[in-house]
C-alpha positions as CSV (number, residue, x, y, z in Angstrom):
1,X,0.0,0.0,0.0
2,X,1.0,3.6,-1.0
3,X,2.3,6.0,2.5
4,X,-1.6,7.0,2.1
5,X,-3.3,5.2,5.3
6,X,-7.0,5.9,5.2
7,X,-7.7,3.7,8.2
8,X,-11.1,1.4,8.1
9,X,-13.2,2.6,4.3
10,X,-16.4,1.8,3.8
11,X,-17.3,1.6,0.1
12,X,-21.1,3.0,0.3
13,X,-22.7,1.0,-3.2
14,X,-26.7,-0.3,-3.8
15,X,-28.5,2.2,-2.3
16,X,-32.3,2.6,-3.2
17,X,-31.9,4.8,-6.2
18,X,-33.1,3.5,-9.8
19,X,-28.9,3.3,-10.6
20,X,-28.6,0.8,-7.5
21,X,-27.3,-2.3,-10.6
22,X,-24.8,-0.4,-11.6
23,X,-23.7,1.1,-8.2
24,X,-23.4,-2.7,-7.1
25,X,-21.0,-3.1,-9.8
26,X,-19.1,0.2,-9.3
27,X,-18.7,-0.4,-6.0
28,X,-17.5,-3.9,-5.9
29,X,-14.5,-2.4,-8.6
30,X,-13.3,-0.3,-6.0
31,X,-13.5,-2.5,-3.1
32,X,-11.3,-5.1,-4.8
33,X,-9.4,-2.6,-5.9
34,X,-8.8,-0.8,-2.7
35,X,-7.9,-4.4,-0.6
36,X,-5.7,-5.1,-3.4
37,X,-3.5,-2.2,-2.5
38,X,-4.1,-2.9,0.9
39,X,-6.6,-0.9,2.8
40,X,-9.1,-2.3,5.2
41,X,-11.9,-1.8,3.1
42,X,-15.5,-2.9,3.9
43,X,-18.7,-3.0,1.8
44,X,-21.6,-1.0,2.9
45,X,-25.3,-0.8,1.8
46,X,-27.5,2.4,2.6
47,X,-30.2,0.2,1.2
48,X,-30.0,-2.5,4.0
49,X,-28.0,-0.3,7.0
50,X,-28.3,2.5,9.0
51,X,-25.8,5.1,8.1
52,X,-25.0,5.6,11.8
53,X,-23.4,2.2,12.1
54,X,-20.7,3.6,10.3
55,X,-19.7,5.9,13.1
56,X,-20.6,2.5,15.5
57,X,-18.0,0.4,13.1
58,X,-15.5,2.6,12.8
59,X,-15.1,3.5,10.0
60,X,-12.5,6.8,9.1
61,X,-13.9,7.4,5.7
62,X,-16.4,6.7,2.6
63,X,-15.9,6.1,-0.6
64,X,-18.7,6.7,-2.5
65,X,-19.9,4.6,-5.2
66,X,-23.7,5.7,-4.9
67,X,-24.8,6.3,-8.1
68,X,-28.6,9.2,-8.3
69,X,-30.8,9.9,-5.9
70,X,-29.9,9.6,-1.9
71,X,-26.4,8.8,-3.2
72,X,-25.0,11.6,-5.8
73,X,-27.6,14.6,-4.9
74,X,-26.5,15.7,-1.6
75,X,-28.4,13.6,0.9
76,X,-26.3,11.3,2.0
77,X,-23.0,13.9,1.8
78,X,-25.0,15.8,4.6
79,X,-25.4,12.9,7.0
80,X,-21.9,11.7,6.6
81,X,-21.0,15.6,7.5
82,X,-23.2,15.4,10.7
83,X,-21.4,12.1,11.6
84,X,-18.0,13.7,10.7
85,X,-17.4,11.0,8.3
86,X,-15.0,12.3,5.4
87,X,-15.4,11.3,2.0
88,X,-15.4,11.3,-1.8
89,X,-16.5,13.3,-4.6
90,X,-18.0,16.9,-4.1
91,X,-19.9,18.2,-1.0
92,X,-23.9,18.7,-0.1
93,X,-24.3,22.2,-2.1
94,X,-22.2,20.6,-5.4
95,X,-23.9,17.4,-5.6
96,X,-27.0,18.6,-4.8
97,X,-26.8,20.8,-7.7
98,X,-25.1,18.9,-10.2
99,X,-27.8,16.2,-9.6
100,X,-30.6,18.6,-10.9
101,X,-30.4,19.1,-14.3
102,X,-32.6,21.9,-14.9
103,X,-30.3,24.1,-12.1
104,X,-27.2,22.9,-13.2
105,X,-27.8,24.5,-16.9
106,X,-29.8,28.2,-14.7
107,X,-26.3,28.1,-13.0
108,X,-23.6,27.2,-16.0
109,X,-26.1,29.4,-18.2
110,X,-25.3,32.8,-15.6
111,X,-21.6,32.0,-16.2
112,X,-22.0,32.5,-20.1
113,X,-21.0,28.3,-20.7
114,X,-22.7,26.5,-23.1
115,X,-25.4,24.4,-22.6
116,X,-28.4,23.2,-25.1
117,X,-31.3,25.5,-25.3
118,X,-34.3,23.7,-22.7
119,X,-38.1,23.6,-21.5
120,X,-39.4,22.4,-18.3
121,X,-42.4,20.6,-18.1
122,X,-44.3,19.6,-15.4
123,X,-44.9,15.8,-14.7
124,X,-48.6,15.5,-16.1
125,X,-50.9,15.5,-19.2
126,X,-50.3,18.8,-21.2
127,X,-52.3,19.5,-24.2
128,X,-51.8,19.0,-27.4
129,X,-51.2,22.9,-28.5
130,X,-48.4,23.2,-25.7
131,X,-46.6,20.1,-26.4
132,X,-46.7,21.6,-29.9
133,X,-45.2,25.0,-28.6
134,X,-42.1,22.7,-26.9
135,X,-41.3,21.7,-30.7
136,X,-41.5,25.2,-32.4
137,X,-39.1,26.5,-29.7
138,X,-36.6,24.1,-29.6
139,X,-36.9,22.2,-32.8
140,X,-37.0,18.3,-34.2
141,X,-35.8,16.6,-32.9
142,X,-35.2,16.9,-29.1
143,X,-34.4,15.1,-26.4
144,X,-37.0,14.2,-23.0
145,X,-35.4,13.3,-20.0
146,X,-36.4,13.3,-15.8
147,X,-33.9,16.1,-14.4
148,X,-33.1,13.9,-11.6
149,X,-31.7,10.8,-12.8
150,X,-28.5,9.8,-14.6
151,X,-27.3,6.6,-16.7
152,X,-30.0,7.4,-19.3
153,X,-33.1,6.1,-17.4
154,X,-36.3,7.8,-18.5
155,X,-34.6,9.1,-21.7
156,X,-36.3,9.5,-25.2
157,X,-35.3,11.4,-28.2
158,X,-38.5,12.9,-30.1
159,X,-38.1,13.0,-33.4
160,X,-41.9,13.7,-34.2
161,X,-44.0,15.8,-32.7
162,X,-46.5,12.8,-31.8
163,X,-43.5,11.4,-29.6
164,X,-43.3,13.9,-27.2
165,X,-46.2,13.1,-25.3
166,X,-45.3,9.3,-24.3
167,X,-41.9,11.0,-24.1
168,X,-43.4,13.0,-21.1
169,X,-45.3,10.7,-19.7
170,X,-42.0,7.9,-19.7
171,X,-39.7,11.1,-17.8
172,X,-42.8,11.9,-15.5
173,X,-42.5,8.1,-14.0
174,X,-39.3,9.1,-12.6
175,X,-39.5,12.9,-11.6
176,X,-42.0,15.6,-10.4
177,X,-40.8,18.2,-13.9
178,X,-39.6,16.8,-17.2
179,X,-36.8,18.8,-19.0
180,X,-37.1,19.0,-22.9
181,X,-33.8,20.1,-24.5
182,X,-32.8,21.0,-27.9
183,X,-30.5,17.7,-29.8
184,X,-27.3,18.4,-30.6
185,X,-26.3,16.7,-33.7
186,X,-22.5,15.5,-33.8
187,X,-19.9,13.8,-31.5
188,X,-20.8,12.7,-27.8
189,X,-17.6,12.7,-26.0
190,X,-17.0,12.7,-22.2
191,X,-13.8,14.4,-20.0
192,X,-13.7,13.5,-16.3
193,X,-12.0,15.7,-14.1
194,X,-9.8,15.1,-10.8
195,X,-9.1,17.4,-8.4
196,X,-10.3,20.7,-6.5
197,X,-10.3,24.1,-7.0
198,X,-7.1,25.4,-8.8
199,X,-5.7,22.3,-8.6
200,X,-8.4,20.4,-10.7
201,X,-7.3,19.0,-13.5
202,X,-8.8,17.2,-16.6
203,X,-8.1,13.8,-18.1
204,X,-7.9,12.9,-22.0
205,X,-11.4,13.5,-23.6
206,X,-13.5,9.8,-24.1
207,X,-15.2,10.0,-27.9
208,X,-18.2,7.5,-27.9
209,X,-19.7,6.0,-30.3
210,X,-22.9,4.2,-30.2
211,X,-25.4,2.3,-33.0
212,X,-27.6,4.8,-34.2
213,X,-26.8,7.1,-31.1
214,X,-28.5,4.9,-28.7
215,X,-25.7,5.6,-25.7
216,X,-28.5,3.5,-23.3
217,X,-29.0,2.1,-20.1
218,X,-28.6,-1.3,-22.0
219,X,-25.9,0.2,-24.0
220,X,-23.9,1.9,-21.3
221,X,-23.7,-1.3,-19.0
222,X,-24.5,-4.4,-20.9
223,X,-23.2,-4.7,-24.3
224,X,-20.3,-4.3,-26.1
225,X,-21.5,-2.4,-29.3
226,X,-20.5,0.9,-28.1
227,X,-17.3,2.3,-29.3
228,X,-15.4,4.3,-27.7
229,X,-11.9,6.4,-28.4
230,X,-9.6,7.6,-26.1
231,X,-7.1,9.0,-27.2
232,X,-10.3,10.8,-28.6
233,X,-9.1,11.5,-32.4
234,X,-10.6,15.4,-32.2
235,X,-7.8,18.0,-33.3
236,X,-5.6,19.2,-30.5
237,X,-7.5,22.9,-30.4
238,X,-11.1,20.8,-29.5
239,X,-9.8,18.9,-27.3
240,X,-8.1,21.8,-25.3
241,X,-11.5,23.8,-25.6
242,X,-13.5,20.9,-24.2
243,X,-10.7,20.8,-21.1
244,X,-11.7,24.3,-21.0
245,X,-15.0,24.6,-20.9
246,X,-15.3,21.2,-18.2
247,X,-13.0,23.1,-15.8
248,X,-14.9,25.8,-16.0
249,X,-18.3,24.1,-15.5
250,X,-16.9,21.8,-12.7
251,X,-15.6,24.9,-10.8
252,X,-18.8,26.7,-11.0
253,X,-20.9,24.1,-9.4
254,X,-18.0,24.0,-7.0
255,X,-17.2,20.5,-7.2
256,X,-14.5,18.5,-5.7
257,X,-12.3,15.5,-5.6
258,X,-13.6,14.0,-8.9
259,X,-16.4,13.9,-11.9
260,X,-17.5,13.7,-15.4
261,X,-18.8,16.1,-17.4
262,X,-20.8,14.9,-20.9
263,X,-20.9,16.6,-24.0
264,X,-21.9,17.0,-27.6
265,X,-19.9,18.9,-30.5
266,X,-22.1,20.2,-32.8
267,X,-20.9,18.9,-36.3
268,X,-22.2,21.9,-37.7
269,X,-19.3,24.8,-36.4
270,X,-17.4,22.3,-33.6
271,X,-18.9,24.0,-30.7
272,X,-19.2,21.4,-27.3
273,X,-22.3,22.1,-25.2
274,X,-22.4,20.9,-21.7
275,X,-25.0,18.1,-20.9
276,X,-24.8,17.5,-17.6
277,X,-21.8,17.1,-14.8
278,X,-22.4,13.0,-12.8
279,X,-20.2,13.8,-9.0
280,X,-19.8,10.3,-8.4
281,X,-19.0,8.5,-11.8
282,X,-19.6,5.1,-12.6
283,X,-16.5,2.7,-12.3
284,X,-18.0,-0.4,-13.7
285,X,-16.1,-2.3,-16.4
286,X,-17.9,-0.4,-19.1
287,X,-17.1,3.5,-17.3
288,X,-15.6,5.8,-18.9
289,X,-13.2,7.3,-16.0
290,X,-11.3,4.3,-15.4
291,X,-10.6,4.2,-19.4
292,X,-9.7,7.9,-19.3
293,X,-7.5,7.9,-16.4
294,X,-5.8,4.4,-18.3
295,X,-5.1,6.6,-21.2
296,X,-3.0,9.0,-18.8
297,X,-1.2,6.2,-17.2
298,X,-3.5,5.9,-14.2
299,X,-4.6,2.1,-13.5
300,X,-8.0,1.4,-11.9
301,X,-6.5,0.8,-8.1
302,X,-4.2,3.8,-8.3
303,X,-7.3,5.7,-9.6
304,X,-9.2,4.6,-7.0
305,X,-6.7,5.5,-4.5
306,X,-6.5,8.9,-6.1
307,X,-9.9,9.7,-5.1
308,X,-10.2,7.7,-1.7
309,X,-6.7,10.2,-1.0
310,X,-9.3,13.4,-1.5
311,X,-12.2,12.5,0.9
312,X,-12.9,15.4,3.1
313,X,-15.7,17.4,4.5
314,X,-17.3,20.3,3.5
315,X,-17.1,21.8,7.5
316,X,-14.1,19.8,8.6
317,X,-13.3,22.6,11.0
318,X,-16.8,23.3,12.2
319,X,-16.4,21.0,15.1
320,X,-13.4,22.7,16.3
321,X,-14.7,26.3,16.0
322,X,-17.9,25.3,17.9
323,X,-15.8,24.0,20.5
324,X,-14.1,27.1,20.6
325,X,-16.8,29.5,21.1
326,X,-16.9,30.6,24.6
């Protein structure tokens, strides 16, 4: 094992989200890779345990490999904060932002970064003459998705106007709103970032390719017919801009320790527009951090490692000043 002692981890994975599949498989990745560098590392289910046995087990810090809701949107950063619990990934305010779609773009759209143009729908029957309005503002065809979730679940693309209604009604089975946003047409590529504040730092750009564009649920975990390219193949200059524009977009959400940031570059004049940023990324066989961070010379334990080394708390010193008052 590296110098690096984290004491007793517990790698939080399942949970009760609709991503608990593939957090089981994320998070078994990083236990075994964790004990095979040597740290006393210790599954742990939020789906089947009380959080507070972690402070009863003693444990000295989390990895998280929670994947959507009560895992990557805040909820469970703020009760390992009141148990004093470091760990992985970004804090309450940064996950809980990055997990909500429709605030993430309000937010990276006040800092001038580019994001596709967007409706928000509420979660029931709209009529026909509204629906209609949706597709005169942001064109065929478009792209329906719950603002909550990740890994493509409740995701259609509308490419007639008689689509967008079951497309609704799918998203609305998952989330209170639906957000509606304008397709980009061209490359879907993905750059994953490590680090905090000035010292973040972006890994090479991932360039996926998938039949017909259907980067799925099915498609993202399951099968093999996905391409992807890293080294990416874009020219130098894109690939820069795309670093760019992710550092920029992880920094205003105020993220930390790691994440991914999706794209599209529109085939049409090159320009990236920001999808969405995922605070705790998928390291599954089939994720696209591990494959990044390969490309750059950094294996899946030392990766793992890299990010265990960053856990923290967003009021590590709030104990210690309360103390202190008089």
């Amino acid at each position: 094992m590296s110098q690096f002692d984290p004491g007793k981890v517990a790698v939080l994975m399942g949970g009760a989200s609709a991503e608990r599949e593939v957090s089981l498989m994320s998070g078994q990745g990083v236990l075994q890779a964790l004990r095979s560098l040597g740290v006393d590392a210790h599954a742990f289910d939020p789906a089947e345990r009380d959080l507070a046995e972690l402070r009863r087990d003693g444990f000295a810090r989390c990895f998280i490999a929670l994947h959507g809701r009560f895992g990557e949107d805040g909820t469970v950063q703020g009760a390992l904060e009141m148990l004093g619990l470091p760990y992985t990934g970004s804090g309450v305010m940064a996950s809980s932002i990055a997990m909500d779609k429709v605030m993430t773009k309000r937010l990276w759209q006040a800092q001038g970064l580019p994001t596709p143009a967007h409706v928000v729908l509420p979660g029931e029957v709209l009529p026909t003459d509204q629906l209609g309005a949706v597709c005169r503002q942001l064109g065929l065809p478009l792209i329906v998705k719950p603002p909550h979730e990740g890994s493509s679940i409740g995701v259609s693309k509308v490419t007639q106007s008689d689509q967008l209604a079951p497309a609704v009604q799918l998203a609305a089975g998952y989330d209170a709103e639906v957000l509606c946003e304008a397709f980009i047409e061209g490359d879907e590529v993905t750059c994953p970032v490590l680090g905090s504040g000035a010292q973040a730092h972006t890994l090479p750009v991932v360039r996926i390719q998938a039949p017909q564009g259907a980067y799925d649920y099915q498609n993202k975990y399951f099968t093999d017919v996905v391409k992807y390219h890293c080294p990416s193949g874009l020219p130098a200059a894109e690939e820069a801009e795309i670093s760019r524009i992710v550092l920029a977009a992880y920094r205003a959400l105020g993220c930390r320790g790691w994440g991914r940031a999706d794209l599209m570059i529109r085939a049409s004049d090159r320009q990236p527009f920001l999808l969405e940023i995922n605070t705790s990324p998928g390291m599954t066989s089939h994720s696209l951090v591990p494959m990044s961070a390969r490309a750059a010379g950094i294996d899946y334990p030392a990766l793992c490692m890299a990010v265990l080394a960053q856990a923290t708390l967003d009021y590590a010193r709030a104990p210690a000043a309360v103390g202190a008052m008089p």
